[in-house]
N, C-alpha and C positions, 0 to 999 in steps of 0.2 A: 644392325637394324635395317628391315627391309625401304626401302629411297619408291617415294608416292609423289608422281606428279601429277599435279590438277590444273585442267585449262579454265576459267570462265572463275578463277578463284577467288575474285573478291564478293560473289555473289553472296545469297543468306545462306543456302545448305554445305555450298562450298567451303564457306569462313569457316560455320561452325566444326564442320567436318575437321579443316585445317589445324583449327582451336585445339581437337582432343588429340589427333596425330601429333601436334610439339608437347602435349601432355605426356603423351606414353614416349614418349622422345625418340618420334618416326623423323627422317630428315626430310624434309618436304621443298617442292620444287614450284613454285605456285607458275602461271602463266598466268598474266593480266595485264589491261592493256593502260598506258598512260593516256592524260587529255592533255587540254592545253593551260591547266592551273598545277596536274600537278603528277608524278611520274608513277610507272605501276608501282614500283615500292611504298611510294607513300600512299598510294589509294590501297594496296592490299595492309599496309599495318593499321591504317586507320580502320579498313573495315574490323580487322581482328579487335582493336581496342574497341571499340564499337559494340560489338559480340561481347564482350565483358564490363560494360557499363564503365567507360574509361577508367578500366583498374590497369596496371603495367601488364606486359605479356612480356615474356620472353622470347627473344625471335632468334635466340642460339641456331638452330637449326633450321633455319627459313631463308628457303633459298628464291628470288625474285625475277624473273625474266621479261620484259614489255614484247610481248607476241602479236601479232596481225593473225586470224585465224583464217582469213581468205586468201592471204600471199603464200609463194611456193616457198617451201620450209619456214612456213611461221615468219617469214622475212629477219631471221636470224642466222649466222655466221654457221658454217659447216662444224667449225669446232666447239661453237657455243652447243651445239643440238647434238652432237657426241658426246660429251659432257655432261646434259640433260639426260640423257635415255641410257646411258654406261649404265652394264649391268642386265642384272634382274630387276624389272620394277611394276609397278602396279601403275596405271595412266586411269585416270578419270576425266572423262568429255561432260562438261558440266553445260560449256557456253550455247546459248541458249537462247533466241526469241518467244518472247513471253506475249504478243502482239497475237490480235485473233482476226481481226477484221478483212473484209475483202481489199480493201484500202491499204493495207501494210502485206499484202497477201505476196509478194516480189519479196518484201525485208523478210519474212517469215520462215520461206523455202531458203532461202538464198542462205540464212543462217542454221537452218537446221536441217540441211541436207547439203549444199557445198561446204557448208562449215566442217559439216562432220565428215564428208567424203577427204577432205584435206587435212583434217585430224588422224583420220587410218592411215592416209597414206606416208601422211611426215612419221607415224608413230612404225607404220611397217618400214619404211626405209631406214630407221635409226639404233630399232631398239632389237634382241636377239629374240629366238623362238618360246621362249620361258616366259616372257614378262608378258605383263595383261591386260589387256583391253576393257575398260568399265562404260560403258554407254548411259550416260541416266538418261528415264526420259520419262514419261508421264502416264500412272494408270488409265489415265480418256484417253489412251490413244486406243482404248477402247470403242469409241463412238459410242454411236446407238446399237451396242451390239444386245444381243437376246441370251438370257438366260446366264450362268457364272464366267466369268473373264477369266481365262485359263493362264498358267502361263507358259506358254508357246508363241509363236509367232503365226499371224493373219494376215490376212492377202488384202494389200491393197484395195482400195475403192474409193468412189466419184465422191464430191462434198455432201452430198444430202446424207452419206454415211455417217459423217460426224456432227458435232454441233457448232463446231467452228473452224480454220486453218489449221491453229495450232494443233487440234486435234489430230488432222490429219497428216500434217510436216510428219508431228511425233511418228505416227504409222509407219510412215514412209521410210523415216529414218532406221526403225527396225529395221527392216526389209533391205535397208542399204546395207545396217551392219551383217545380217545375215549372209548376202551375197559374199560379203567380204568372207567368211569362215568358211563357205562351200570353193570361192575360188580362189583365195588365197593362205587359208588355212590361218586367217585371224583368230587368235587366242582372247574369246570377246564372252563377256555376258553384258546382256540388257538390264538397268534395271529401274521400274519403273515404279514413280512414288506417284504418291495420291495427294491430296494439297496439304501443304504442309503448313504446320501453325507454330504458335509458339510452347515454352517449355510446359512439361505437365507438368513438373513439382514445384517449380516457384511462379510461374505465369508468365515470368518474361517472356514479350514480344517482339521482335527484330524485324517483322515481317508486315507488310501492310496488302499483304494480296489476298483476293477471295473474298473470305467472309470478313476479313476486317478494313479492306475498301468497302464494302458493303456497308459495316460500322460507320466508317467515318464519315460517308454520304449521308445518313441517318442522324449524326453526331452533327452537321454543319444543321440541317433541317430545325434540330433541335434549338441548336443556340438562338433561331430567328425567328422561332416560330413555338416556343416551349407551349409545355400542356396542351397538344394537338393530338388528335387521331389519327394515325396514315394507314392505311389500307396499301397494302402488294401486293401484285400478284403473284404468290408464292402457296404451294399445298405442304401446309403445316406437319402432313406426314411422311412425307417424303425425309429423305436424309442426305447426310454428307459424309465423307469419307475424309478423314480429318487425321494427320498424322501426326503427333508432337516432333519438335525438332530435337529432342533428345533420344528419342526412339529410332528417327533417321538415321543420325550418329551411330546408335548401337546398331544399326542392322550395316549400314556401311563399314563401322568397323569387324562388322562379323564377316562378310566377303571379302575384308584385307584381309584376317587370318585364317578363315578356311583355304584349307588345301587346294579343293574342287569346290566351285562353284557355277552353280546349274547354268544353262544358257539363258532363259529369263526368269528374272524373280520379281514376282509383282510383292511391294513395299510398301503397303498401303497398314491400317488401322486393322487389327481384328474387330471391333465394334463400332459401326457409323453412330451420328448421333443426330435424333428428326429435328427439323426446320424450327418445327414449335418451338424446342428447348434453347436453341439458338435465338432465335425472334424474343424468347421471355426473359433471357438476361440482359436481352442487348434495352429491351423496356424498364426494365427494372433499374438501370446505369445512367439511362436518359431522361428525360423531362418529356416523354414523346411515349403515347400506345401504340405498337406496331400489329397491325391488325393484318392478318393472311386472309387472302382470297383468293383461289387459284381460277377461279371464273370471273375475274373482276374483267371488266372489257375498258379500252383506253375511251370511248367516250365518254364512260360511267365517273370517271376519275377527274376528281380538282385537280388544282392548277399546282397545288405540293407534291401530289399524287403522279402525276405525269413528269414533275422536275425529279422523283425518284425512278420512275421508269427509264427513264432514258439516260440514268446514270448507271442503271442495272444492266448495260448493253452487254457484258460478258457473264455476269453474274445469275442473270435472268435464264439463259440456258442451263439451269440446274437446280433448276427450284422445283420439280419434281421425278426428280432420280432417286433409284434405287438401285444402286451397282451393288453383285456380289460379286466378289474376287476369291478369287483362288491362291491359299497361301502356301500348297503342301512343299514346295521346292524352297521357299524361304525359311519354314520352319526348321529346315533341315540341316541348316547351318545356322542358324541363331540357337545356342546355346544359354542366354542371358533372360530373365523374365520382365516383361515390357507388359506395361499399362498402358489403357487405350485412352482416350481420351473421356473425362464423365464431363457432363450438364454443368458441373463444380468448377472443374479444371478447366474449361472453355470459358467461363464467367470471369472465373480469375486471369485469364488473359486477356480479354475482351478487358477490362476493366481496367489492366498496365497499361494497355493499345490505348485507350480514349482517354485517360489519363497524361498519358504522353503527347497525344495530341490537344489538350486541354491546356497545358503549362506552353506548347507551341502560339495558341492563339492569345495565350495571359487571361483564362475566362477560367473562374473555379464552376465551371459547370455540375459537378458532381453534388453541390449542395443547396442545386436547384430538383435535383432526382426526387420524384417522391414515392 
């Protein structure tokens, strides 16, 4: 069985990915880094029990490494990193600043472009001509671009291009790995997800980013302020590009097993789903009417109204978008039939998520919902 190593692997898409690879009993190589409570073995099993609602896993085939992704060779042993890469193998660059601000705008670059320039190079120094280069990185690295996001690779530009760093880091990062394949004949595809959420068959939630920090900011509001009207500024018809985390999984594992797989593949949802639909389950969970207004102006707004504004600092940049993406090179290797996310399925996780943060606070919030 083909040997898959993943840098950034105790993260959400990485675990779960991890999770199905010891399933189909791929041998897996995790890289992750220890703190100072507890060592990457035990932060990467935990997240995997974690991922399965603390049921046992199996970790037969899980192989555990404490990596630095900015030191030269991972700051591990010459024969520890022959070892790791021996062979044919599949690598996945997962590690990742998730930061957008001007403020973190040094951590941002520094991790998604030295990170990654030090990931090709520890991975070309080690590994032979056969094995594969996987770059994830994010459908926005679209920006504000105009009309459908192809998948190809685009040229660099200034910040007012995007709508925040990380948008741009991502950009950049293409462009990085592309040089690599023109001048050193990197065996790389990109491949770039859209936000990704929790399961569409049973709802499970792992994740707390996007629209469910958005939830949970709404969910605090709630608890101290029930039976309240909030007004957003958000245009109700606008959408989001919402990908279940078991669709990730299939389409990840569909570029382990295809042969050839295209240079970029945008991984995003065949169907977004509009703000409204979002906004009326997350009202219907809460003791709170969440009311859209994309003309609403900060003077117009109470003093709730502004405490959510300014919680919205990431989220706010996407409260009227309409990305269409382009899936034909994805398609092409996905062999497997995936559902997109419905109004239903996004309710039902929104509803694990606050739920779970509800039993966090010790507050049976939900049976204040009306």
């Amino acid at each position: 069985m083909k040997r898959i190593v993943i840098n950034g692997a105790n993260g959400y898409v990485a675990s779960n990915l991890i999770n199905e690879l010891l399933l189909q009993d791929f041998k897996v190589i995790a890289l992750a880094r220890s703190n100072k409570k507890f060592s990457a073995r035990e932060r990467m099993e935990a997240a995997l029990i974690h991922m399965n609602d603390d049921k046992d896993v199996d970790f037969t085939n899980l192989e555990v490494h404490d990596y630095s992704l900015f030191e030269n060779d991972f700051a591990l042993q010459k024969e520890e990193l022959e070892s790791i890469f021996a062979g044919k193998i599949d690598y996945f660059h997962f590690a990742a600043s998730l930061k957008f601000d001007i403020k973190s705008k040094a951590e941002i670059f520094g991790t998604n472009l030295q990170g990654v320039t030090n990931s090709v190079d520890t991975f070309l120094k080690y590994t032979d001509t056969e094995s594969r280069f996987f770059f994830v990185s994010t459908a926005y690295s679209c920006g504000k671009v105009k009309g459908k996001f192809e998948e190809r690779l685009y040229e660099n530009e200034e910040i007012d291009g995007f709508r925040n760093y990380y948008e741009q880091s991502k950009r950049y990062a293409e462009n990085v790995i592309e040089k690599y394949i023109q001048d050193k004949n990197l065996n790389a595809s990109i491949l770039r997800l859209s936000q990704v959420v929790g399961n569409n068959i049973t709802g499970v939630t792992k994740t707390d980013y996007g629209i469910f920090d958005f939830s949970k900011r709404v969910q605090n509001l709630a608890l101290k302020y029930p039976n309240r009207s909030l007004r957003i500024k958000i245009d109700p018809d606008s959408t989001q590009n919402l990908i279940p985390i078991d669709t990730v999984v299939t389409y990840l594992m569909s570029a382990i097993k295809a042969k050839n797989v295209p240079a970029v593949l945008n991984m995003v949802a065949k169907n977004s789903i509009k703000n409204s639909a979002l906004l009326e389950s997350i009202s219907k969970l809460l003791p709170i009417e969440i009311v859209p207004d994309i003309d609403l102006k900060r003077d117009d707004m109470n003093s709730l109204e502004r405490i959510m504004a300014v919680g919205m600092s990431f989220t706010g940049a996407y409260v009227d978008t309409n990305i269409v993406f382009d899936t034909k090179r994805l398609d092409s290797i996905v062999k497997e039939d995936v559902k997109s996310v419905t109004p239903e399925s996004i309710s039902k996780m929104l509803e694990y998520f606050l739920n779970g943060m509800e039993d966090k606070k010790g507050n049976n919030l939900f049976q204040n919902a009306g």
